[in-house]
ROFI-747734 format. One record per residue: residue number from 1; z, x, y of N, C-alpha, C in turn. Coordinates in pm, whole numbers, padded with zeros to 5 digits, always signed. Each point is the difference from the previous one (the first is absolute). Layout:
! residues N
+------+--------+--------+---------+--------+---------+----------+--------+--------+---------+
| resi |   n.up | n.east | n.north |  ca.up | ca.east | ca.north |   c.up | c.east | c.north |
+------+--------+--------+---------+--------+---------+----------+--------+--------+---------+
|  NUM |      Z |      X |       Y |      Z |       X |        Y |      Z |      X |       Y |
...
+------+--------+--------+---------+--------+---------+----------+--------+--------+---------+
***
This chain:
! residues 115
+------+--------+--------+---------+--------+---------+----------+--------+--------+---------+
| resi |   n.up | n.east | n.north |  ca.up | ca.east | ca.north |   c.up | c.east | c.north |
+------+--------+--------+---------+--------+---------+----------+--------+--------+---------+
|    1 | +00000 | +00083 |  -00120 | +00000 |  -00083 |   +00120 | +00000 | +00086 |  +00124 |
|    2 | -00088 | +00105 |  -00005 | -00002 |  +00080 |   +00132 | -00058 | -00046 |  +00082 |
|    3 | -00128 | -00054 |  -00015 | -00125 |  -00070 |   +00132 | -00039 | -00132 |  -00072 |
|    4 | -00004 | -00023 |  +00092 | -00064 |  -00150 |   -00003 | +00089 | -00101 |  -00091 |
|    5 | -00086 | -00143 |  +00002 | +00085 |  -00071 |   -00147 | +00122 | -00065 |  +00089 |
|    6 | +00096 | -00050 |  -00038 | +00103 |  -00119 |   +00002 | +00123 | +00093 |  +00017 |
|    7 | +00079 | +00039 |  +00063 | +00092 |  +00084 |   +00022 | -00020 | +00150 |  +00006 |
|    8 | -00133 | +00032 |  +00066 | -00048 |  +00140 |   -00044 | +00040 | +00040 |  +00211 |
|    9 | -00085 | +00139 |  +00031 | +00048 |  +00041 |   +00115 | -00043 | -00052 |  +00137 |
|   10 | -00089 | -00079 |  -00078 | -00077 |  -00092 |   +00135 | +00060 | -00113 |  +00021 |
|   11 | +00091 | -00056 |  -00056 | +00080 |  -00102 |   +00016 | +00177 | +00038 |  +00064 |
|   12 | -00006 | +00136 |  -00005 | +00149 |  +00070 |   +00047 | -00031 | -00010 |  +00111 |
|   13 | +00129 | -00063 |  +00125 | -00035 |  -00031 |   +00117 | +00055 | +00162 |  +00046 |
|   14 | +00044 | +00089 |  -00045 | +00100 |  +00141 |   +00040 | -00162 | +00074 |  +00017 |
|   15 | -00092 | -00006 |  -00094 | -00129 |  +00084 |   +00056 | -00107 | -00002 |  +00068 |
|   16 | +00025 | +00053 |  +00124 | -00079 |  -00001 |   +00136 | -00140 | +00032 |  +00019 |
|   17 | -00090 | -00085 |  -00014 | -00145 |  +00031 |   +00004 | -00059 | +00144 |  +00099 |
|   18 | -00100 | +00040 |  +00013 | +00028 |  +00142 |   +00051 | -00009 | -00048 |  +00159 |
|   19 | -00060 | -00108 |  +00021 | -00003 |  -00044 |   +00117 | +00176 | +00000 |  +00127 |
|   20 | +00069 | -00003 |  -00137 | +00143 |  -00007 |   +00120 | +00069 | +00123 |  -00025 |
|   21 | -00075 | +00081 |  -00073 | +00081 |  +00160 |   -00006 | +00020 | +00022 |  +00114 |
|   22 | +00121 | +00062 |  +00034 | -00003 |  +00104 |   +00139 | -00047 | +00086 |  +00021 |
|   23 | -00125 | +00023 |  +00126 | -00026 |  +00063 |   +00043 | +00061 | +00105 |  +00043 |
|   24 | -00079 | +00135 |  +00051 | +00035 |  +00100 |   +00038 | +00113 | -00012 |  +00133 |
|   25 | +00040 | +00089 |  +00081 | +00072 |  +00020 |   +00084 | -00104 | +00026 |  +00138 |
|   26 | -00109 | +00042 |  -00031 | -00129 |  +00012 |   +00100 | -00054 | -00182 |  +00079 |
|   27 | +00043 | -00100 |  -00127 | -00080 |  -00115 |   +00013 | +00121 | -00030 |  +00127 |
|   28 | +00097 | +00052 |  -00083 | +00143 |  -00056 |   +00102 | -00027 | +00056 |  +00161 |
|   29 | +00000 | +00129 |  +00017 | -00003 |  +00029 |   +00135 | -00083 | -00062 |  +00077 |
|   30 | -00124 | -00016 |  -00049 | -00098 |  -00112 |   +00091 | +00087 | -00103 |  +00040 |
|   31 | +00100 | -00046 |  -00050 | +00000 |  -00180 |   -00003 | +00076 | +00077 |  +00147 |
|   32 | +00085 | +00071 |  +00019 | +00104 |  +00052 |   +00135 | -00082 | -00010 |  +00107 |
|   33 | +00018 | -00113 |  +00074 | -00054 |  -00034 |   +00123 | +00033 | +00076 |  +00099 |
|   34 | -00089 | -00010 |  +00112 | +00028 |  +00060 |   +00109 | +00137 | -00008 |  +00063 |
|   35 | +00012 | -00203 |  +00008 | +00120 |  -00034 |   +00039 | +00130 | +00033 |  -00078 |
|   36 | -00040 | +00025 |  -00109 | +00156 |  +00053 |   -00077 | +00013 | +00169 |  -00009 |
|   37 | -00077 | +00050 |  +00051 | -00003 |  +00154 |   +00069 | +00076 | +00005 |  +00145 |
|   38 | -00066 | -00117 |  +00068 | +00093 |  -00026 |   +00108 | +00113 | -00019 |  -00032 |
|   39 | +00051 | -00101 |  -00064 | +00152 |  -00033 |   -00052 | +00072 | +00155 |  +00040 |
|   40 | -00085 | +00016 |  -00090 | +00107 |  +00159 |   -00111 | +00014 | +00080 |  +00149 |
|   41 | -00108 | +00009 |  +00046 | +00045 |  +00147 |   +00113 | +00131 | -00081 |  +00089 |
|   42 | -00051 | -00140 |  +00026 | +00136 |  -00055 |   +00097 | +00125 | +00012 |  -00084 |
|   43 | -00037 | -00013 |  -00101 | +00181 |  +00009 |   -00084 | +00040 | +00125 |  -00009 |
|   44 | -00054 | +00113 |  -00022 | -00019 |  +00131 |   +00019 | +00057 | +00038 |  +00134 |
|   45 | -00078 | -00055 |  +00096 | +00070 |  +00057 |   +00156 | +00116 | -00076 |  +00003 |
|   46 | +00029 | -00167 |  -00010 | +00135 |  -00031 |   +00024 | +00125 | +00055 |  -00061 |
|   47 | -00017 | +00063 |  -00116 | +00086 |  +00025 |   -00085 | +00032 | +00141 |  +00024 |
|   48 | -00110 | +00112 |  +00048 | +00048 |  +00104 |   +00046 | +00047 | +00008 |  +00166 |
|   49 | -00043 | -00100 |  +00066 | +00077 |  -00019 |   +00095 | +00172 | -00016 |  +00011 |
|   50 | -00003 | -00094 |  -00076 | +00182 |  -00065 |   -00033 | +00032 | +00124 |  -00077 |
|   51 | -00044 | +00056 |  -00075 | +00064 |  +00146 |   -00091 | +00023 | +00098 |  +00121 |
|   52 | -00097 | +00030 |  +00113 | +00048 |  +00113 |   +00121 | +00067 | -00042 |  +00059 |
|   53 | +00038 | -00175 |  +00088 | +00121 |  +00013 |   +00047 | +00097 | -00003 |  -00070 |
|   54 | +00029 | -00060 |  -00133 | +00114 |  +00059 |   -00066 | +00071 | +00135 |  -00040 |
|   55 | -00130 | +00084 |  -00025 | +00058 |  +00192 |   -00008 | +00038 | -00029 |  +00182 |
|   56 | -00114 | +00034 |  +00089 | +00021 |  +00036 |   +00112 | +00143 | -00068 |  +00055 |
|   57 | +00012 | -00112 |  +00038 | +00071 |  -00069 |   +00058 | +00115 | -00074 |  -00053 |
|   58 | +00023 | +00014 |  -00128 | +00082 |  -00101 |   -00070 | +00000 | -00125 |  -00013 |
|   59 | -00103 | -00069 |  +00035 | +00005 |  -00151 |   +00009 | -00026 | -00070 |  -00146 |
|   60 | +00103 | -00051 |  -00045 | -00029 |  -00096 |   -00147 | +00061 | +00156 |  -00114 |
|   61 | +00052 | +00109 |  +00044 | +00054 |  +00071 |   -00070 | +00105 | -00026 |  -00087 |
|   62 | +00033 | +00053 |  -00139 | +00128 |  -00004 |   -00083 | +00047 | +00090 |  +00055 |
|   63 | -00110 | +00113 |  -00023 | +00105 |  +00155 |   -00017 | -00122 | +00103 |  +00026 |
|   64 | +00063 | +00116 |  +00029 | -00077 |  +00106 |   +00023 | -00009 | +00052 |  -00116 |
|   65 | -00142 | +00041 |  -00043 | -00025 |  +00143 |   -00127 | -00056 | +00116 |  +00068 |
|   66 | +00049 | +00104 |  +00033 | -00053 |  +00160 |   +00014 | -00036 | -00063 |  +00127 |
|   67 | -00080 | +00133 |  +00048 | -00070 |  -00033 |   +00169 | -00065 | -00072 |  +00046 |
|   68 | +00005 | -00063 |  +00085 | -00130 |  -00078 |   +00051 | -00123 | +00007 |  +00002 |
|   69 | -00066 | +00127 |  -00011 | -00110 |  +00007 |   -00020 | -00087 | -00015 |  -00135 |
|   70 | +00092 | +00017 |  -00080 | +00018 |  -00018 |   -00181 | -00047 | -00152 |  +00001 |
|   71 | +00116 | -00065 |  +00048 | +00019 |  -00135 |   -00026 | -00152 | -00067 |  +00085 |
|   72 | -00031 | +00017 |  +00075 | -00128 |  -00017 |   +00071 | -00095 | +00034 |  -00075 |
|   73 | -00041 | +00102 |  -00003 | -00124 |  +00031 |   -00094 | +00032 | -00078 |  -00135 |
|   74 | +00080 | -00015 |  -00080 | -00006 |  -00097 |   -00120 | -00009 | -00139 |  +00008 |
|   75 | +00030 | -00055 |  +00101 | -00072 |  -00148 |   +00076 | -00139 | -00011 |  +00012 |
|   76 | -00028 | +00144 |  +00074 | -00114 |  -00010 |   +00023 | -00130 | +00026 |  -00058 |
|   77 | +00058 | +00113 |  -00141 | -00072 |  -00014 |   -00064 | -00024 | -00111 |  -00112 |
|   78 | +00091 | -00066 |  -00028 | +00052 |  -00098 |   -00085 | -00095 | -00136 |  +00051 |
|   79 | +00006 | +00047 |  +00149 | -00101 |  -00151 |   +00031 | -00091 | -00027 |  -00033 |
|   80 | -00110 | +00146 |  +00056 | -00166 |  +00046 |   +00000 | -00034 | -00030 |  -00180 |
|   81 | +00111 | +00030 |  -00051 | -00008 |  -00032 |   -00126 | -00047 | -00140 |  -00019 |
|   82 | +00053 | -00113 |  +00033 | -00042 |  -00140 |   -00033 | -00177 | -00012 |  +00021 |
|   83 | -00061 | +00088 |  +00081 | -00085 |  -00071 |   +00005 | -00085 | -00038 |  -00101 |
|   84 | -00007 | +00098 |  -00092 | -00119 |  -00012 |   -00085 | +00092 | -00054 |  -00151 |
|   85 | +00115 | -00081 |  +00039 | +00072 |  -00048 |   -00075 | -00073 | -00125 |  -00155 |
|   86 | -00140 | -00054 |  +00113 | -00100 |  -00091 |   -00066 | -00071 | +00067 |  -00159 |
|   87 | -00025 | +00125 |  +00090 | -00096 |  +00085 |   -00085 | +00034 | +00076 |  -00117 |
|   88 | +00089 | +00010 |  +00010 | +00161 |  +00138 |   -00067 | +00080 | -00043 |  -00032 |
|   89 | +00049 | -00120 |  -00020 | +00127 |  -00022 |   +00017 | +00099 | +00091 |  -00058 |
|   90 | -00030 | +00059 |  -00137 | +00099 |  +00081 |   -00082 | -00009 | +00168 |  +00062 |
|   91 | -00123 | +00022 |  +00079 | +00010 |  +00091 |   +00088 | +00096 | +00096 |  +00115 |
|   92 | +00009 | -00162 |  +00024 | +00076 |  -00040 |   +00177 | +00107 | -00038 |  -00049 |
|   93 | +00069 | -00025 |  -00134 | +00122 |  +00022 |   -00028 | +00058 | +00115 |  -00055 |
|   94 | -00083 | +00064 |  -00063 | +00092 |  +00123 |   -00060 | -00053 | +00071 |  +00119 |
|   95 | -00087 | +00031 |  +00073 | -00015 |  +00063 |   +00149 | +00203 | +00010 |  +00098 |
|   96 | -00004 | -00136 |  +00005 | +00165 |  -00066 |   +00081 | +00114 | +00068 |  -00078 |
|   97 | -00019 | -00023 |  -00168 | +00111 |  +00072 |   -00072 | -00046 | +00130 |  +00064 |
|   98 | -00068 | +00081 |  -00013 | -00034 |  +00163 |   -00018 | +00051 | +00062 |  +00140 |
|   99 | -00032 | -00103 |  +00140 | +00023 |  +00076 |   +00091 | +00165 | -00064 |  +00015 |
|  100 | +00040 | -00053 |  -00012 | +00171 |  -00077 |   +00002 | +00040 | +00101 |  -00118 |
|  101 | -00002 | +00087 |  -00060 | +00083 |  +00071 |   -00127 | -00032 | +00165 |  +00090 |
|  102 | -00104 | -00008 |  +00048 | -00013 |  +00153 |   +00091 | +00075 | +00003 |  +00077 |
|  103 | +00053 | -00126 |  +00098 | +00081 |  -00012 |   +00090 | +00153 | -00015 |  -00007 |
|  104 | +00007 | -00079 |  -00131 | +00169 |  +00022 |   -00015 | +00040 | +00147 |  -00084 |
|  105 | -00081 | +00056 |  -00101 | -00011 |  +00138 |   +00009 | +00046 | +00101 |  +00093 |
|  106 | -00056 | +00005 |  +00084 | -00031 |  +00069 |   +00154 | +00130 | -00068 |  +00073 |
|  107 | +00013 | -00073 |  +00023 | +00145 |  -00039 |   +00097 | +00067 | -00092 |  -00056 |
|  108 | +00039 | -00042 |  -00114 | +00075 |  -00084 |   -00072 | -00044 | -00155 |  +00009 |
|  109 | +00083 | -00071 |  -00095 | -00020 |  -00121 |   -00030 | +00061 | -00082 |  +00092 |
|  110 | +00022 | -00170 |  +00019 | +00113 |  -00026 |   +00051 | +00066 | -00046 |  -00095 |
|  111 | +00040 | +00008 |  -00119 | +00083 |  +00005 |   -00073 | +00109 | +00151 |  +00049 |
|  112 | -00072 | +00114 |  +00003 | +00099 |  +00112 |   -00034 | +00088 | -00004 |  +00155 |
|  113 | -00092 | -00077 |  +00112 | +00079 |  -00001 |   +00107 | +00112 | -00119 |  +00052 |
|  114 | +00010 | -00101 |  -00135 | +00102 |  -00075 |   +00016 | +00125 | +00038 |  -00016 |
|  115 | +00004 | +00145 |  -00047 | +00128 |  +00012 |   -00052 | +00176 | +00035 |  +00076 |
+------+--------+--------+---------+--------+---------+----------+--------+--------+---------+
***
């Protein structure tokens, strides 16, 4: 009962004609509109905005980690990061882990500075 016939694989609703296979990741980037390129850079700038006055200025702060300039550049790179969040996604996340583990590395965690 492999093909065809009365309970065979053409009657299994679990097997997907090739028509609804998933496509590549190429078919995907096309679909990323202009306007959701827009999105991304505005979420990108708002978000590294609110990340510099928080290093810079303290506003919406818990706590300080290492220097200010530390804490700034990891906002800021952390932001530029979102953009191509559409395209990458698993990219633009282990990207955020990689540069956030260089940084608490380099001037500690805020765990080690609760203490």
């Amino acid at each position: 009962m492999l093909a065809g016939g009365p309970g065979g694989r053409q009657d299994d609703l679990r097997v997907l004609p090739k028509e609804d296979v998933r496509v590549g990741s190429r078919a995907y980037r096309r679909s990323v509109s202009r306007r959701n390129w827009a999105f991304d850079i505005s979420l990108a700038l708002v978000v590294g905005v609110l990340g510099q006055l928080e290093a810079w200025l303290g506003i919406g702060e818990t706590h300080r980690q290492g220097p200010l300039w530390a804490q700034a550049l990891l906002y800021a790179v952390t932001s530029l990061l979102l953009v191509p969040r559409r395209v990458r996604p698993l990219a633009v996340l282990a990207g955020m882990v990689g540069v956030s583990l260089v940084e608490f590395i380099a001037v500690g965690s805020v765990a080690s500075s609760c203490r």
